[in-house]
N, C-alpha and C positions, 0 to 999 in steps of 0.2 A: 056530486052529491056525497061521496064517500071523503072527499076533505070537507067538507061542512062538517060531515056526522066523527070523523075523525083527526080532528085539528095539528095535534102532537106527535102522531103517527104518521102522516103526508111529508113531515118535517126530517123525517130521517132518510139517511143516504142508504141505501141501499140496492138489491136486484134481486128482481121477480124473473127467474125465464121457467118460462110455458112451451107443452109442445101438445099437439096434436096430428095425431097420423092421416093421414092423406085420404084413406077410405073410413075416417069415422069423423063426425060433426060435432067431435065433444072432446073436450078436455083431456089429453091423455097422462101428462102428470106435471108438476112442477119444482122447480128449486130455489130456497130462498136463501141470500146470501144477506144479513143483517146484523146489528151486535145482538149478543145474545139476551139481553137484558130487554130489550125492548121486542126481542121474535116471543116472550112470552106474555109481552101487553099482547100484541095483535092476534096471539090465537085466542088469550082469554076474554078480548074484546066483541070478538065476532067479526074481525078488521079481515083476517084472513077470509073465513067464510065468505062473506062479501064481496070480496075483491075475485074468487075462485069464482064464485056464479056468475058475476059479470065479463068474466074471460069467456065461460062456460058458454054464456048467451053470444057473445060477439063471433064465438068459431063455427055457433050450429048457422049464423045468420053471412059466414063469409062466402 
């Protein structure tokens, strides 16, 4: 769903790593490694947002 709603931004090379700690079901933080030019589409896009809540859901569900 997030490359349908985000065409141009799926298309870049980049790395998301996530962590979350062992005794809690949620998101503990992350780092984005991207060019700098396009890390400010994806926060003004809502791309970031986004992508944070659906990690968010898949660690409270592992």
């Amino acid at each position: 769903m997030l490359a349908k709603q985000y065409p141009e931004i799926v298309k870049v090379t980049g790395e998301v790593v996530f962590s979350a700690e062992d005794d809690e079901d949620r998101l503990s933080g992350t780092s984005w490694t991207l060019e700098e030019e396009i890390f400010d589409q994806i926060s003004e896009s809502g791309f970031k947002t986004h992508l944070i809540e659906l990690l968010d859901i898949f660690i409270q569900h592992r």
